[in-house]
N, C-alpha and C positions, 0 to 999 in steps of 0.2 A: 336339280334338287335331288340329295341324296334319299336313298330306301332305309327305312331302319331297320336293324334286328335286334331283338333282346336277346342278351346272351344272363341265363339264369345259371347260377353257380352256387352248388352247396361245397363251402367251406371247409365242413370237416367230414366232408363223406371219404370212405377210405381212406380214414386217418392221413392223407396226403396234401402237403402245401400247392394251391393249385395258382400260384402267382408266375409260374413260367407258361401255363397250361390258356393264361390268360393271355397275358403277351401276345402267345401265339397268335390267338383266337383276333386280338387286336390290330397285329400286322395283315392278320390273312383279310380284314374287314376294310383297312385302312387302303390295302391293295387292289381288292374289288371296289372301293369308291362306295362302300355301303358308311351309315353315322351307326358304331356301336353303342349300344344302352346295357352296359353291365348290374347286375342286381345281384346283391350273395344272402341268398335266406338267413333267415334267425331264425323259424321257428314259431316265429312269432306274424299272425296276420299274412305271412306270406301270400296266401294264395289272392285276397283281398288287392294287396300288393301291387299283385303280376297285372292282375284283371286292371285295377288303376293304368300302370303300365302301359298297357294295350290301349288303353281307350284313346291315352295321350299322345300316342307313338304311331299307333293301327302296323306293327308291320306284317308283314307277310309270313313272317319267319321267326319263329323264337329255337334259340340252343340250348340245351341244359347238359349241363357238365357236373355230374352228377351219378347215385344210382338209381335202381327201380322204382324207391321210396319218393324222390326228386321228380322224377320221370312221372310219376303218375299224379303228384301236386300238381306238376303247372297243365295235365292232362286233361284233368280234372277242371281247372280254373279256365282252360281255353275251348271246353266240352260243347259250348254252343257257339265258339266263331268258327269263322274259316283263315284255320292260322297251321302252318306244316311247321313240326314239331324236328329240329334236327338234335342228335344224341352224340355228347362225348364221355364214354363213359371213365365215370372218375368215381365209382364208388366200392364199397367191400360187396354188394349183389352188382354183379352187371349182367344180370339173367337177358332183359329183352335184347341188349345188345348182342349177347352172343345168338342168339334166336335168329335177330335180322343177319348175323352173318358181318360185322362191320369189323374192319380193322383195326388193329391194336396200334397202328401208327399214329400219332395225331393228324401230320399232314394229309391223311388220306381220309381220315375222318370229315376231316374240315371242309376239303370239298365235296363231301357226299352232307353233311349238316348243313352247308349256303346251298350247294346247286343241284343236286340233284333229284330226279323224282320223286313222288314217294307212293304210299301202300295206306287203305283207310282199313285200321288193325280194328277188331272187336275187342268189346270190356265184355267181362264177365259181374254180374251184379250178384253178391252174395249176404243176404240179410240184409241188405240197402246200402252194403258198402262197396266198391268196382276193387276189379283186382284185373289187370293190364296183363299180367304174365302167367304167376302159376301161385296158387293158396294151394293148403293142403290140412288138415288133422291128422294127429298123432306125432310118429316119433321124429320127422323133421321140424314141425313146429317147435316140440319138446327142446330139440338141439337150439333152435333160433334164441328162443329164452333162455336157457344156458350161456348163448354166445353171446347175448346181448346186456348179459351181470358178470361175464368176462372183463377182465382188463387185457388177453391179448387178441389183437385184430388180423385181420387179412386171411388167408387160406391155413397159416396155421393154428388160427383160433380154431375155424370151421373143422379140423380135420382132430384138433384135439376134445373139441366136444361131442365131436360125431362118437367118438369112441366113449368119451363120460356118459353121454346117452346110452349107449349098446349096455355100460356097462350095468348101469341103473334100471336097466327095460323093466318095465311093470309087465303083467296081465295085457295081451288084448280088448280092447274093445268089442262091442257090441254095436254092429249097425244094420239100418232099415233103410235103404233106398230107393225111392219109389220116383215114376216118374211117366213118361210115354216107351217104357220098359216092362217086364215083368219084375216086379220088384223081389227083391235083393233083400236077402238078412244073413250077416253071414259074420265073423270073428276079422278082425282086422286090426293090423299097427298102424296101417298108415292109409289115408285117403288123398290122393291129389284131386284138386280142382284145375286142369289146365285148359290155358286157352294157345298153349305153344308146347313146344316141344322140350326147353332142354333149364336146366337149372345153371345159375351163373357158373360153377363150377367148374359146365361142361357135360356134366350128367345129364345125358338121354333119358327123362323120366316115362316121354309121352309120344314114341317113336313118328305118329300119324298127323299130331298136331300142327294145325292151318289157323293162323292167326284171322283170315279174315273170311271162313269160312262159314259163316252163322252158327257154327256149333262150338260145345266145348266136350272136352273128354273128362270123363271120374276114371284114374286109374286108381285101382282096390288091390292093394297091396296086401297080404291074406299074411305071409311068410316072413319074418325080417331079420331069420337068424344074419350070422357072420355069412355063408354063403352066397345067399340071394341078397346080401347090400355086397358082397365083392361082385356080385354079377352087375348090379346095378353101377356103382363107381368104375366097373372097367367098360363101360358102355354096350354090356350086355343083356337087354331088360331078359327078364326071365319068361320062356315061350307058355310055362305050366301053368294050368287054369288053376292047379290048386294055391301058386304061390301068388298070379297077378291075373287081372278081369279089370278091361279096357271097353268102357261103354261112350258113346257118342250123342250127345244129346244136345238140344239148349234147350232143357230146362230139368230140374231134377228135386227131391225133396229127403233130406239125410236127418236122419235121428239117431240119440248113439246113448246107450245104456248110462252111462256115465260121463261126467264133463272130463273133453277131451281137450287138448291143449289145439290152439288154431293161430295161423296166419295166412297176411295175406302179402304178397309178392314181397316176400324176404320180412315186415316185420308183426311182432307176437301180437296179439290179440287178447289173448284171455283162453279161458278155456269155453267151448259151445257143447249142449246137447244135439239143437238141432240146426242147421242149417236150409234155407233158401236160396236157391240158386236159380238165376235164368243169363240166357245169353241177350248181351247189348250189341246191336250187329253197327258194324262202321262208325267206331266213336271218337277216332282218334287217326289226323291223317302225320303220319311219319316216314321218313327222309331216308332211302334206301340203296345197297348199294347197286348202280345199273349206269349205263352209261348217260354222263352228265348234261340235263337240259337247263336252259336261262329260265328262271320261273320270278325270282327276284326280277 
């Protein structure tokens, strides 16, 4: 009797046709002698969906071909089984994926997605909502909503808003963060919430970040001329307390003078005053690369 695996697929993530992406996914499953169960979101009831899915299939193993957005749906919907989580990324954020370090090849993806180990990553819970990679306030947030009433995608959207943002910068905010810290009031453009290290991009926002460390990092980004984002974009975080202050916590409580534009692991939010934050320790087990074991 064969093993199943679901293989979850968003459609229009990264503006890319993902029918060869599928194939693939199909021969490499056809080959290991597993029964493929493809599913491509709408948007619609998905998560409800997957969960159905599972119940009917039980497998061991779900794929998502997909970005962060993807990735943290069926993360979410699979939060109370025991289900390893494999990743191809196929989206315009493919933040955790570059985190975990996986390759840009399909074929190598594939057998790290069916066979190989994995890692039980921490969620961060922020106002009741989880964020899997990196949330933040201010002026990346600010860009994401720009990018996302864009009509051009991929990295040149991202790099053409990053500069519409610069160009439009408001005022600083105003924030208060208090915690098992001395707290914190201080002028800021930007707050990251990370529970990893690097933004899909590649940008090193959060040089120390450990996915399954029970903690997460506030980096407080104080400075955001041109300079200190060339430092940041060329994967130089800035060493000066006066520009960046890198605190260590699971748990923490942020308020901010004014409503500040927010998201979470690549999409916008709204804008927040204040935020709640604690760390979710081991919520999510995912498939990584290490030398390959039979777990299926």
């Amino acid at each position: 009797m064969k093993n199943n695996v679901i293989l979850v697929v968003n459609p229009i993530s990264g503006d890319v046709d993902k029918s060869d992406l599928i194939d693939e996914v199909a021969f490499f499953a056809e080959k290991e002698n597993l029964n493929l169960v493809i599913y491509n979101t709408s948007g619609v009831s998905d998560s409800d969906n997957i969960k159905a899915l599972y119940a009917t299939y039980a497998p061991k193993r779900i794929i998502v071909a997909g970005g962060d957005g993807t990735i943290k749906m069926v993360a979410e919907a699979m939060e109370t089984l025991d289900v390893i989580i494999g990743i191809l990324p196929a989206g315009s954020a493919n933040g955790l994926a570059v985190d975990l370090n996986l390759p840009s090849g399909i074929s190598e993806n594939l057998e790290i997605a069916f066979q190989n180990g994995y890692m039980e990553i921490d969620m961060v819970s922020i106002n009741g909502k989880k964020s899997i990679h990196l949330s933040d306030l201010g002026i990346n947030a600010e860009m994401i909503k720009n990018y996302e009433n864009s009509s051009i995608r991929g990295k040149w959207g991202y790099a053409l808003q990053t500069v519409n943002t610069l160009i439009d910068l408001e005022d600083p905010f105003i924030a208060t963060i208090t915690g098992d810290f001395p707290t914190i009031e201080c002028e800021a453009r930007m707050i990251v919430i990370a529970n990893s290290q690097k933004y899909g991009t590649g940008v090193s926002i959060n040089p120390n970040g450990i996915m399954d460390d029970g903690k997460f990092e506030l980096v407080i980004l104080k400075n955001m001329d041109l300079v200190v984002l060339g430092k940041i974009i060329t994967g130089n975080m800035p060493i000066d307390v006066n520009d960046v202050e890198i605190i260590s916590t699971d748990k923490a409580f942020i308020t901010t003078n004014i409503p500040v534009s927010f998201q979470i692991d690549g999409e916008y939010c709204g804008t927040e005053t204040k935020l709640v934050i604690e760390i979710l320790p081991k919520q999510m087990k995912v498939a990584i690369p290490n030398p390959p074991i039979q777990i299926i």
